[in-house]
LUMLO-115346 format. One record per atom (N, C-alpha, C): x, y, z; atom name; residue in three letters. Coordinates in steps of 0.001 Angstrom, whole numbers, plus 500000, padded with zeros to 6 digits. Each point is the difference from the previous one (the first is absolute). Example, Ala and Ser with C-alpha at 12.3 -4.5 7.8 and 13.67 -1.06 7.14 Angstrom:
<nodes>
        X        Y        Z   at    aa
   513190   494310   507800    N   ala
   499110   501190   500000   CA   ala
   500900   501200   500000    C   ala
   499650   501050   499280    N   ser
   500820   501190   500060   CA   ser
   499230   501090   500730    C   ser
</nodes>
This chain:
<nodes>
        X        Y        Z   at    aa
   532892   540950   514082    N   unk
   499453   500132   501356   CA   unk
   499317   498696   500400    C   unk
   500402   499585   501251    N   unk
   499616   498676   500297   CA   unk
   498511   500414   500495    C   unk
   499070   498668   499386    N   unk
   498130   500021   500674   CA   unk
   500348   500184   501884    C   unk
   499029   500826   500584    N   unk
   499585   499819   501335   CA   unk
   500224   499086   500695    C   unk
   500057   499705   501016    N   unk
   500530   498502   500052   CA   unk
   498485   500224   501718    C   unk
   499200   498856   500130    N   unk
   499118   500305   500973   CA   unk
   500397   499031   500986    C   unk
   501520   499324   500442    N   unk
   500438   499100   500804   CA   unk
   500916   500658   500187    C   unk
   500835   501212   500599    N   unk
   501755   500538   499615   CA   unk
   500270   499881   501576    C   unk
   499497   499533   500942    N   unk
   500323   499711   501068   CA   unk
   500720   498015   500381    C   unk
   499453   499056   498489    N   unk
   500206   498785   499620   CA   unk
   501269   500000   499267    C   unk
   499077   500674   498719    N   unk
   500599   499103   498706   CA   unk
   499303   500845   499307    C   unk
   500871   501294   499291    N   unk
   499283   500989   498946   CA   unk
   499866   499293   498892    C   unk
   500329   498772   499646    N   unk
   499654   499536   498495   CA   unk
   499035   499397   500738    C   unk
   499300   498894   500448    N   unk
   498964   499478   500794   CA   unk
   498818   500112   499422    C   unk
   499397   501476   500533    N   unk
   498377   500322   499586   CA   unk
   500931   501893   499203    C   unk
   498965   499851   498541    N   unk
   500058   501166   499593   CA   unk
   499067   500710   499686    C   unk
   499954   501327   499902    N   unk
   499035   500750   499331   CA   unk
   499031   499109   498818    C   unk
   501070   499658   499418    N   unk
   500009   499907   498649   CA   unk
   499212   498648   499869    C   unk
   500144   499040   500824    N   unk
   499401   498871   499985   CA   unk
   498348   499687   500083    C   unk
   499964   501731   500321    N   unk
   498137   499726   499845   CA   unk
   499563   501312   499166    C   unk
   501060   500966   499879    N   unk
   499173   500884   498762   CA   unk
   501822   500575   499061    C   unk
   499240   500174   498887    N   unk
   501323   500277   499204   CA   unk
   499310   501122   499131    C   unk
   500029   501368   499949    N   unk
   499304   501297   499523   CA   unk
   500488   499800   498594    C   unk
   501577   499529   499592    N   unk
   500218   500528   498804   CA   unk
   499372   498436   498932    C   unk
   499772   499141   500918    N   unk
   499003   498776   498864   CA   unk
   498879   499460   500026    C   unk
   499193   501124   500941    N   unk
   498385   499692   500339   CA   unk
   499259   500431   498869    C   unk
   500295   500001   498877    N   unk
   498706   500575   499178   CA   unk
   500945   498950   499070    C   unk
   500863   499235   499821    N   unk
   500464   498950   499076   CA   unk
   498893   498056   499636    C   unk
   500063   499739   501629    N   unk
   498654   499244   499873   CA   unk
   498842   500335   499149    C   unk
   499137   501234   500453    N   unk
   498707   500417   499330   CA   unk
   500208   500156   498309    C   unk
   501134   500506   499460    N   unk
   500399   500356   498913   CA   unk
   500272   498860   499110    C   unk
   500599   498875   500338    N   unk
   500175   499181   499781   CA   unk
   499115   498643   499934    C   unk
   499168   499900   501149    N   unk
   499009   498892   499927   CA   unk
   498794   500458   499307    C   unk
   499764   501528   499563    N   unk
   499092   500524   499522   CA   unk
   499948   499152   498445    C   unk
   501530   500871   499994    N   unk
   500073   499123   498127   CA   unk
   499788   498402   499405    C   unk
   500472   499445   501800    N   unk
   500098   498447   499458   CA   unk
   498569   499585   499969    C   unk
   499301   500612   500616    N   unk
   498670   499567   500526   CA   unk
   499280   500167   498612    C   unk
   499944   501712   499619    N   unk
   499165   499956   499049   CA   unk
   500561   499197   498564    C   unk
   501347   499898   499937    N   unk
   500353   499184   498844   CA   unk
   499514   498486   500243    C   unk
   500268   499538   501061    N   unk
   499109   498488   499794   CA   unk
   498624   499925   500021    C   unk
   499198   501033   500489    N   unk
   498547   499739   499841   CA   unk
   499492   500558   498545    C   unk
   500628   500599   499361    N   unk
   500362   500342   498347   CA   unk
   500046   498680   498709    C   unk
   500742   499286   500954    N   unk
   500749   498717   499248   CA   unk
   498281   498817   499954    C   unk
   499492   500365   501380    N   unk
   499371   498880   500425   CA   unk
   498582   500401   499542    C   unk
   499903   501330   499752    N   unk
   498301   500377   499562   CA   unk
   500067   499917   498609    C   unk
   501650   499555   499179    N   unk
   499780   500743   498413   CA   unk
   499874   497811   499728    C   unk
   500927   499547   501027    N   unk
   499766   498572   499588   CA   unk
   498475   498954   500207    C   unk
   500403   498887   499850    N   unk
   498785   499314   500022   CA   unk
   499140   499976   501537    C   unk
   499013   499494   499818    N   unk
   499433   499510   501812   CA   unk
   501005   498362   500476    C   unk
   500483   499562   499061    N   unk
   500529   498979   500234   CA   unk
   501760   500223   500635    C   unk
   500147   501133   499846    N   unk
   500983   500233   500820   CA   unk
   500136   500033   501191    C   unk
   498639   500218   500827    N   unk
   499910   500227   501342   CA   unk
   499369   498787   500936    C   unk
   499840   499194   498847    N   unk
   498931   498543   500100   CA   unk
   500878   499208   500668    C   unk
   499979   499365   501514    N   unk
   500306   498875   500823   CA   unk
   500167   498475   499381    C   unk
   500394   499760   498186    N   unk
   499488   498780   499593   CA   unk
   500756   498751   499912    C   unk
   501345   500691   500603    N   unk
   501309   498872   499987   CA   unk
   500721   500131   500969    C   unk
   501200   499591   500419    N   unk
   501122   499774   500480   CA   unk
   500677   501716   499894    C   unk
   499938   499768   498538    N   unk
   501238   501009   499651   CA   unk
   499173   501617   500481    C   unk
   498568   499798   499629    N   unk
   499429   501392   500378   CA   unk
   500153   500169   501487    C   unk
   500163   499206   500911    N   unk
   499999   499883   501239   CA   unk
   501925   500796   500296    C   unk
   500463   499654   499588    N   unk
   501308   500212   500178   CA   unk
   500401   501263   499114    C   unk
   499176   500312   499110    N   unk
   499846   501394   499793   CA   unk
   499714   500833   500773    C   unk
   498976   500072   500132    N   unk
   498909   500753   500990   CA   unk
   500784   500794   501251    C   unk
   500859   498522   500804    N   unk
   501384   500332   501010   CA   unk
   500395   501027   499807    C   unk
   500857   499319   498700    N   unk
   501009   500762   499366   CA   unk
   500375   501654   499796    C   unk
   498812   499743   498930    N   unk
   499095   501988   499523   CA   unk
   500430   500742   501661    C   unk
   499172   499550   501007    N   unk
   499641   500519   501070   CA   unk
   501410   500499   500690    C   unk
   501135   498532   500091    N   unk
   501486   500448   500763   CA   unk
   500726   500811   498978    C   unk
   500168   500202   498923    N   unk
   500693   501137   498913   CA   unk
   498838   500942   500359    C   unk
   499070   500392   499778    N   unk
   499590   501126   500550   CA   unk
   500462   500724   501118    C   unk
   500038   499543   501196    N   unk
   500458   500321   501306   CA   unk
   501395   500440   500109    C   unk
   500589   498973   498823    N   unk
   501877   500218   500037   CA   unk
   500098   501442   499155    C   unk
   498904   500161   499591    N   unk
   500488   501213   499251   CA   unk
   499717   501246   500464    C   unk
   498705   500193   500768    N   unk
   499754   500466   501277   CA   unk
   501032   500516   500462    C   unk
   500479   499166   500625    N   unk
   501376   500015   501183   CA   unk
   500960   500143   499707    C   unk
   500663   499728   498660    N   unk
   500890   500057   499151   CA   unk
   500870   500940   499420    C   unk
   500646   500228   499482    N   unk
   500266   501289   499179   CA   unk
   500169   499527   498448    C   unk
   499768   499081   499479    N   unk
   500089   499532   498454   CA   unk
   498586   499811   499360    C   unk
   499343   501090   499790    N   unk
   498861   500313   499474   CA   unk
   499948   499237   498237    C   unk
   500904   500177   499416    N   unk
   499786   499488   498835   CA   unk
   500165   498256   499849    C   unk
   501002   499540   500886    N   unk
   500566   498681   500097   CA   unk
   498741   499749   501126    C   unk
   499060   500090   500193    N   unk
   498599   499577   501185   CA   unk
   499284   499855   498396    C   unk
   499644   501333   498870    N   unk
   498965   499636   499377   CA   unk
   500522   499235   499084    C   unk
   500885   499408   499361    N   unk
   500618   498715   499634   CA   unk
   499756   499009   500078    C   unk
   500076   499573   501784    N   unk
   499503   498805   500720   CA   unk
   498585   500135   499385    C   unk
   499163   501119   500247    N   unk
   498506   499611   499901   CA   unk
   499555   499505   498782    C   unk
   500572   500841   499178    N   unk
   500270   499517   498402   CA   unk
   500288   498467   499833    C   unk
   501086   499140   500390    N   unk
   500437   499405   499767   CA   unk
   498277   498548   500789    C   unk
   500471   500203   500842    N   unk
   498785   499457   500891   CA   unk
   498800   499658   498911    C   unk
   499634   501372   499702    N   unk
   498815   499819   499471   CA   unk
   499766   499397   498605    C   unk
   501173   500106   499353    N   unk
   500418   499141   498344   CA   unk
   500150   498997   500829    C   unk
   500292   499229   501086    N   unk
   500134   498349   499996   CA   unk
   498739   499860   499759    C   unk
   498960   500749   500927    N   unk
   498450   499675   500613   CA   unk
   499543   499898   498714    C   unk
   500763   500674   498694    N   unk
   498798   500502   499347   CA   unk
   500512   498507   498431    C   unk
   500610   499517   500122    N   unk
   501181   498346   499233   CA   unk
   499066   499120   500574    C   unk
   500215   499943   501438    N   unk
   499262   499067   500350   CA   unk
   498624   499597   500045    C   unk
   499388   500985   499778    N   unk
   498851   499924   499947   CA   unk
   499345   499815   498413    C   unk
   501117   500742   499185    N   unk
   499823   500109   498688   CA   unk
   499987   498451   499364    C   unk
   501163   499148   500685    N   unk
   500588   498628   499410   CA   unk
   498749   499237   500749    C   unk
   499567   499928   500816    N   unk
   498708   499202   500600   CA   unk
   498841   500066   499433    C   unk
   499822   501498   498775    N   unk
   498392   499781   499758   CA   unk
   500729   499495   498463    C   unk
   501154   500506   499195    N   unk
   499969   499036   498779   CA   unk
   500848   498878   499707    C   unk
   500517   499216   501152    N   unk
   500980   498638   500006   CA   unk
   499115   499602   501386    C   unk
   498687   499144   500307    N   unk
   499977   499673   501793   CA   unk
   500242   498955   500125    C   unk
   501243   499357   498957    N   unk
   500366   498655   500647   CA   unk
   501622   501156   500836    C   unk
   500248   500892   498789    N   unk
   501035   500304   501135   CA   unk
   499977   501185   501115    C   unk
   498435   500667   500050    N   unk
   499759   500422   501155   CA   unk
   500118   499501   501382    C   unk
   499918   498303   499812    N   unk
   499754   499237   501158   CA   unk
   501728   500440   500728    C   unk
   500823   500432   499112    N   unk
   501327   500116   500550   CA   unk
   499785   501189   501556    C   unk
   498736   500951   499834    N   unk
   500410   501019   500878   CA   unk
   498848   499571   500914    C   unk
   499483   499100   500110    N   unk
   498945   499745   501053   CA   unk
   499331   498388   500054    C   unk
   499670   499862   501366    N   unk
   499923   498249   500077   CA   unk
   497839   500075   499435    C   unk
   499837   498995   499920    N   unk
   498798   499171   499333   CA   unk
   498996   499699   501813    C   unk
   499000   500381   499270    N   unk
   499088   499740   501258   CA   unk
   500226   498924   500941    C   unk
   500000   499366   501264    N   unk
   499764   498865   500685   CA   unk
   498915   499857   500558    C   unk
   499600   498959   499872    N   unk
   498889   499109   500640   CA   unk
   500334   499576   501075    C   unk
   499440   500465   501415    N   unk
   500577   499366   501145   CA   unk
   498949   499411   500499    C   unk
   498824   500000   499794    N   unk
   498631   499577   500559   CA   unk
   499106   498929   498781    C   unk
   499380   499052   499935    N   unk
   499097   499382   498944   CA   unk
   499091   499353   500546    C   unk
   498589   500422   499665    N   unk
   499236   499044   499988   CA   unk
   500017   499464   501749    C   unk
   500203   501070   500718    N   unk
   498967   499359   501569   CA   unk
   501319   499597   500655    C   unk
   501437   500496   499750    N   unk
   501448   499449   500817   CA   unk
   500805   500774   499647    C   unk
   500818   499995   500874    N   unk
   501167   500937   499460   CA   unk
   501256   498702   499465    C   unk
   500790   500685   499537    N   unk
   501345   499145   499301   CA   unk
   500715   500302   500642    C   unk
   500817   499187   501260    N   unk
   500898   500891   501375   CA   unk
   501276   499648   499101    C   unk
   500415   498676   499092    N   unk
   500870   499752   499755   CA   unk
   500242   501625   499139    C   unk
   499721   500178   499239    N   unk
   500088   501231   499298   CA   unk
   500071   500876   500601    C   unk
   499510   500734   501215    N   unk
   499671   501076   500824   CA   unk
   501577   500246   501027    C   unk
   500478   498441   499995    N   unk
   501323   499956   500827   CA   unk
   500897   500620   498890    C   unk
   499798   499478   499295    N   unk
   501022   500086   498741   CA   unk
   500296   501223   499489    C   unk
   498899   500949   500193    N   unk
   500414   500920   499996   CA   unk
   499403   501195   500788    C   unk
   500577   499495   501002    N   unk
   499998   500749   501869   CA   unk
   498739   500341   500281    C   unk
   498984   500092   499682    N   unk
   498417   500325   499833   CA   unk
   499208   499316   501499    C   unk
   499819   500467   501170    N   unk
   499022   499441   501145   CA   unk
   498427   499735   499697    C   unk
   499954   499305   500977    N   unk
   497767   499758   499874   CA   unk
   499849   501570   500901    C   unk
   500601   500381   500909    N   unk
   499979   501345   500022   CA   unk
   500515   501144   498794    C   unk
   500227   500131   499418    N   unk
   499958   501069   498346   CA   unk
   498577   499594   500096    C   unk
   499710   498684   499293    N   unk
   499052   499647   499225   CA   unk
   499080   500080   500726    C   unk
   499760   499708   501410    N   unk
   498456   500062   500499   CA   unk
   499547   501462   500384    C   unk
   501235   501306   500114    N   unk
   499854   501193   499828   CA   unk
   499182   500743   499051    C   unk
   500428   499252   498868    N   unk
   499416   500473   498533   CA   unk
   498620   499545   500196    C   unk
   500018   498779   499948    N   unk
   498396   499214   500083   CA   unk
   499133   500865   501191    C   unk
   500348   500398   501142    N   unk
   499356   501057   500897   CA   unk
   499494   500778   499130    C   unk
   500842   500861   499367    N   unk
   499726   501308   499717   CA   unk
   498904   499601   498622    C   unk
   500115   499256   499493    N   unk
   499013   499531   498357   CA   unk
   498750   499512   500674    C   unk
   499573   499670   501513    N   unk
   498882   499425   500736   CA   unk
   499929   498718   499914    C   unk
   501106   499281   499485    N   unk
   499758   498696   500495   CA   unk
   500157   499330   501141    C   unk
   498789   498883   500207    N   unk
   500238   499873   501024   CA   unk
   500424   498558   500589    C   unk
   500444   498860   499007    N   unk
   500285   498986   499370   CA   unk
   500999   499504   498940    C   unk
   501152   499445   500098    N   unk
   500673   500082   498496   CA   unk
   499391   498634   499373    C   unk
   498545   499754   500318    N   unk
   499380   498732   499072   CA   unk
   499022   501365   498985    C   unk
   499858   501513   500339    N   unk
   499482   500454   499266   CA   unk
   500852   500507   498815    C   unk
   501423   499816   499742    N   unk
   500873   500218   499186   CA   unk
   500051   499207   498943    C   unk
   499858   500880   498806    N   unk
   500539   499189   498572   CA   unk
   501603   499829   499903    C   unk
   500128   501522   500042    N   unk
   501451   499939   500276   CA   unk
   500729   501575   500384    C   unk
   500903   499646   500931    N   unk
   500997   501444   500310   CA   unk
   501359   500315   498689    C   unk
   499731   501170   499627    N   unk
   501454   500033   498794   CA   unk
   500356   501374   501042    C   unk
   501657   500076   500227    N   unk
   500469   500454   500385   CA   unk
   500860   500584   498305    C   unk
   499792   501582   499871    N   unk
   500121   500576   499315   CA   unk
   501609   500278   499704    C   unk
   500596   500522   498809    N   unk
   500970   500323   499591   CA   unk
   500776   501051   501173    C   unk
   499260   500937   500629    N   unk
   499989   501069   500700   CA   unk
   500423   499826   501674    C   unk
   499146   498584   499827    N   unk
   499796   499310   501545   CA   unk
   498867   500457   500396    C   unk
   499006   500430   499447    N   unk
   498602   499953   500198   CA   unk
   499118   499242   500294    C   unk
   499167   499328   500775    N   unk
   499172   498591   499942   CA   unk
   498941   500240   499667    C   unk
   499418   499109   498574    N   unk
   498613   500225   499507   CA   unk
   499693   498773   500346    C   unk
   498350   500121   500495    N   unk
   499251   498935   500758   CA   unk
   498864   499736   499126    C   unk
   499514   499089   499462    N   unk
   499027   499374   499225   CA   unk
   499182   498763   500517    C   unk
   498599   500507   500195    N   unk
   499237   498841   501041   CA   unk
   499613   499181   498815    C   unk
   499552   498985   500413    N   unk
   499438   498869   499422   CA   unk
   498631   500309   499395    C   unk
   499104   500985   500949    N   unk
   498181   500094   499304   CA   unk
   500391   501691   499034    C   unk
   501432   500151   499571    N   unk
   499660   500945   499209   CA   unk
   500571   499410   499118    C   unk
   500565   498876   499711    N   unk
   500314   499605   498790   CA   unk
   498983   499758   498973    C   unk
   499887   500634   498396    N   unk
   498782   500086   498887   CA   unk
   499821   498717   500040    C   unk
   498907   499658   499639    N   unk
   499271   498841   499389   CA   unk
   499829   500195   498724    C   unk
   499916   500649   499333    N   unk
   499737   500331   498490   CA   unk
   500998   499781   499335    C   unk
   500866   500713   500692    N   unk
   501406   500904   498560   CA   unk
   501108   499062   500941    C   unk
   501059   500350   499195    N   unk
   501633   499386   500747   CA   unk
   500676   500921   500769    C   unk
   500546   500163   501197    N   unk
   500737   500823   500760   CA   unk
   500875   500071   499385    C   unk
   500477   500958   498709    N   unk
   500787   500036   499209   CA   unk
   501407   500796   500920    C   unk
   499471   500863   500912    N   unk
   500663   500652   500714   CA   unk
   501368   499406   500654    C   unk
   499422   498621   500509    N   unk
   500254   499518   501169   CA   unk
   501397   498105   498963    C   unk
   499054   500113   498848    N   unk
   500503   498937   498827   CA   unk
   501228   500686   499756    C   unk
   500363   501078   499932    N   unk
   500728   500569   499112   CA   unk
   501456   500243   501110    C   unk
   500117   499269   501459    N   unk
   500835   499870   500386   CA   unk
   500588   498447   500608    C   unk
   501038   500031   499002    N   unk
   500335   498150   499946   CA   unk
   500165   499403   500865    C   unk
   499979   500140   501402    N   unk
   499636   499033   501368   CA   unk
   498872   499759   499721    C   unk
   499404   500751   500110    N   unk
   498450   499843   500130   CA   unk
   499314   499275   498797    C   unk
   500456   499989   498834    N   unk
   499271   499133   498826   CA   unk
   500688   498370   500433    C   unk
   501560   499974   500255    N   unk
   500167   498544   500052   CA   unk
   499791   499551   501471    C   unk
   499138   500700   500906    N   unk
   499763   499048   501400   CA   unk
   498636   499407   499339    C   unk
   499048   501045   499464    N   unk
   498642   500004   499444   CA   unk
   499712   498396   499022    C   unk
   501218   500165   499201    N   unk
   500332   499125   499121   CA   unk
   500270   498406   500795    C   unk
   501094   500299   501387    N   unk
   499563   498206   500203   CA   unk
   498969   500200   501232    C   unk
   499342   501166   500061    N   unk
   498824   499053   501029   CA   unk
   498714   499457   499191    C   unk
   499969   500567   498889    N   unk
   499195   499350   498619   CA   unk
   500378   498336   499846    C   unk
   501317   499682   499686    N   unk
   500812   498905   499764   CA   unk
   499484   499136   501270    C   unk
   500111   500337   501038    N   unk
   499869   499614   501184   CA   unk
   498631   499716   500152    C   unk
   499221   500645   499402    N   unk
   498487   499916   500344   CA   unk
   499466   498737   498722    C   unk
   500317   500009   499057    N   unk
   500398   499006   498996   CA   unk
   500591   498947   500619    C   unk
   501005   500041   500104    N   unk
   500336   498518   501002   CA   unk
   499040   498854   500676    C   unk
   499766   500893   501245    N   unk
   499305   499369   500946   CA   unk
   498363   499593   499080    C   unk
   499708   500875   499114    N   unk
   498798   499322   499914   CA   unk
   499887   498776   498960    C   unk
   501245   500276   499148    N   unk
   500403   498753   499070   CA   unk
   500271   498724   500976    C   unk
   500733   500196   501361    N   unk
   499987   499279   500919   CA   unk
   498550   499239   500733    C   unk
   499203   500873   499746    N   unk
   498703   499481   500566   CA   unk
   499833   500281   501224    C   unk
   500748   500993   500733    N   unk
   500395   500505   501441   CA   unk
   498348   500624   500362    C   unk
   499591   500328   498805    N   unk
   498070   501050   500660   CA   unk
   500325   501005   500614    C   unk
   500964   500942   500076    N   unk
   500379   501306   501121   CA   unk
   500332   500706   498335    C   unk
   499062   501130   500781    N   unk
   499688   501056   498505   CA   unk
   501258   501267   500397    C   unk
   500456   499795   501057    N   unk
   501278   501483   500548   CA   unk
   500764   498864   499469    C   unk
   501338   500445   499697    N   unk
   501353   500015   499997   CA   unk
   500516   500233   502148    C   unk
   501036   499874   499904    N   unk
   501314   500131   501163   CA   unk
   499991   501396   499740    C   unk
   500222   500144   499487    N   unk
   500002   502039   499654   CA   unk
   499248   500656   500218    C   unk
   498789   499685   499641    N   unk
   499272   500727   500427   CA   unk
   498832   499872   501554    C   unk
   500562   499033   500480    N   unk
   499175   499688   501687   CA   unk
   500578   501151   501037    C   unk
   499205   500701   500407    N   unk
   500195   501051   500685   CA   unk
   500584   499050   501468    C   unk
   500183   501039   500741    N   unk
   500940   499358   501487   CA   unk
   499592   500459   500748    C   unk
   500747   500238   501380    N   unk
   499048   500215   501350   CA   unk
   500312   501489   499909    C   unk
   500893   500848   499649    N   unk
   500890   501141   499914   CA   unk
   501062   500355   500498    C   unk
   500442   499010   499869    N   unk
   501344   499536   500785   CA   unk
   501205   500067   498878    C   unk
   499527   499601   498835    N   unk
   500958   499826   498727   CA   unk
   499411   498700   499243    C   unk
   501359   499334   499476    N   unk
   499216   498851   499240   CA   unk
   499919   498599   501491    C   unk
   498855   499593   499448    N   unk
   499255   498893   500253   CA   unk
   501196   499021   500267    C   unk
   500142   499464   501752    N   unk
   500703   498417   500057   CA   unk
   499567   498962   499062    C   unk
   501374   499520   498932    N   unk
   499721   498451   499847   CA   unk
   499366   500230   498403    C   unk
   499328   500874   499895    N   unk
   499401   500649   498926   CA   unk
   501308   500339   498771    C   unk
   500883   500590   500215    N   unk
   501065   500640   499146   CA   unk
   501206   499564   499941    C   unk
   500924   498951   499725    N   unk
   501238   499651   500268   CA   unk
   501151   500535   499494    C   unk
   500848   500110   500847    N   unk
   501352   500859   500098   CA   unk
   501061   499489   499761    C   unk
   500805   500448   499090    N   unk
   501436   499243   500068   CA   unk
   501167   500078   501017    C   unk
   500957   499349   499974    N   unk
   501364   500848   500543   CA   unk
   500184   501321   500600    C   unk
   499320   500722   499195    N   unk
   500296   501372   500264   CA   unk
   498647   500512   499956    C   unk
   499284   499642   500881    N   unk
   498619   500232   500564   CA   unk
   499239   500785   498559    C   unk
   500241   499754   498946    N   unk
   499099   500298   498243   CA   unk
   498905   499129   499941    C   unk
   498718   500579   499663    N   unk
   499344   499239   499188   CA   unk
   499736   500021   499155    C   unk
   499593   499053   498802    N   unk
   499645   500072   499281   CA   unk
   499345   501723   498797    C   unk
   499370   500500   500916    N   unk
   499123   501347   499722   CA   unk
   501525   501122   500258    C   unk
   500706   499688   501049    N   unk
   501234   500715   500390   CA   unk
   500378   500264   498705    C   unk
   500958   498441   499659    N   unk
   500816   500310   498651   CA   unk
   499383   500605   499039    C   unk
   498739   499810   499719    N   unk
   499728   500375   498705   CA   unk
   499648   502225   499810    C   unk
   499840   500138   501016    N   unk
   499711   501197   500260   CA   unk
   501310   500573   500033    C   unk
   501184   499360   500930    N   unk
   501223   500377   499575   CA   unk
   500526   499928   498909    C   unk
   500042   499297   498861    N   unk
   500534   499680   498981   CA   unk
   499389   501343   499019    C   unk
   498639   500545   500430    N   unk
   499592   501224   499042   CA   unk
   500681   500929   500600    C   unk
   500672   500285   500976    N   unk
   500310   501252   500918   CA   unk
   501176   500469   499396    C   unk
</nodes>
C-alpha cells in the first residue's frame, strides 16, 4: 500500500505522509540511541578523565568524531557497526595517548609543541604571518587576560589546542625559575639569546642594561628600526621561535 500522498492534486510522490511521521519506525530512534548513548557513557565513566581531556589535536578530532557516529547511529539502522566505530575511536584515543605519556619524543607525532608568538614587550609578526595568526587573535586574548599594553607581556604561548596563555612581566618569580614557562623550547632559546644579547652589548661597552627584546613599544607591535627583518619580513626572534615550533 502506497504512503498518503499530501500533494495528489501535483505530484503524489512529492510530499508524503511518511516524510514526517512513519508509525511502524518511531520507537526505532529511541531504542536505538538509548543503547548507543548508554554504551558510550559506560565506556567513558569506566575509562580515564583523560579521555575526555581537550589536550591534543587528536582528542579534538575525537571528540567530533564520538559525537558524528553517535548521531549516525541514531539515525541509522546498524546498531552494532555504530558501536564498533565508537570502539574503534576510542582505542585510537586511548594509543595515542598511551604512546605520548611512555615514548614523548614520539607523542610529539599526534600534536604540535607550544608557540611563542609574543616576547618580552613585542609581538613576532614574522612568525604570527607564518602561521596565519592576526594582532587581532592576539590583542583579543590580551583584552580578555586585562592587558592593557603588549610592553606588559613576557610572553603569549599559543597552546597545542589553540588556546592563548598570557604571562605578564610583574608576575614573573624573582626567587625560583619559571620552570613552567622553561620547559617550552621557544621560549628557553629566545630567553637564551636575549641573555647573549645582553652580554654582548655590555662586553661592547654600549651601558644599556635592556636588550632589543626586551624594550617595550608604543602597542603597536615591534618597535621601528629596533628589530631587523629579512627577505621575508623574519626576525631574528621570528626564526628562532619558529625553528622550536
Amino acid at each position: 500500500m502506497s504512503p498518503p500522498s499530501l500533494t495528489p492534486y501535483i505530484d503524489s510522490g512529492l510530499l508524503n505522509l511518511h516524510d514526517f511521521f512513519d508509525a511502524e519506525g518511531i520507537l526505532h530512534p529511541l531504542a536505538i540511541g538509548s543503547i548507543a548513548i548508554v554504551f558510550l557513557f559506560g565506556c567513558l565513566r569506566l575509562s580515564s578523565n583523560r579521555t575526555v581531556a581537550p589536550l591534543t589535536i587528536w582528542d579534538g578530532i575525537c571528540s567530533v568524531a564520538l559525537g558524528s557516529t553517535l548521531a549516525s547511529i541514531v539515525n541509522g539502522q546498524q546498531l552494532v557497526r555504530g558501536l564498533l566505530g565508537l570502539i574503534t575511536l576510542l582505542t585510537f584515543q586511548y594509543m595515542t595517548s598511551w604512546i605520548g605519556c611512555k615514548f614523548p619524543k614520539l607523542g610529539g607525532l599526534f600534536t604540535k609543541p607550544p608557540l611563542i608568538v609574543a616576547f618580552r614587550g613585542h609581538l613576532l609578526e614574522g612568525l604570527m604571518e607564518k602561521h596565519r595568526i592576526t594582532k587581532v587573535d592576539i590583542y583579543g586574548a590580551l583584552r580578555k587576560g586585562g592587558v592593557m599594553n603588549i610592553c606588559e607581556v613576557e610572553c603569549v604561548v599559543v597552546e597545542p589546542t589553540g588556546v592563548f596563555s598570557i604571562f605578564k612581566i610583574k608576575d614573573m618569580p624573582k626567587d625560583y625559575d619559571a620552570d613552567i614557562l622553561f620547559a617550552i623550547k621557544g621560549y628557553r632559546n629566545l630567553v637564551k639569546a636575549d641573555e647573549e644579547e645582553k652580554a654582548k652589548q655590555k662586553n661592547e661597552g654600549m651601558g644599556r642594561s635592556q636588550s632589543t627584546l626586551a624594550e617595550p613599544d608604543d602597542g603597536n607591535g615591534i618597535s621601528e628600526g629596533r628589530l631587523e627583518k629579512d627577505k621575508h619580513g623574519m626576525t631574528k626572534e621570528d626564526k628562532i621561535a619558529h625553528a622550536a615550533a
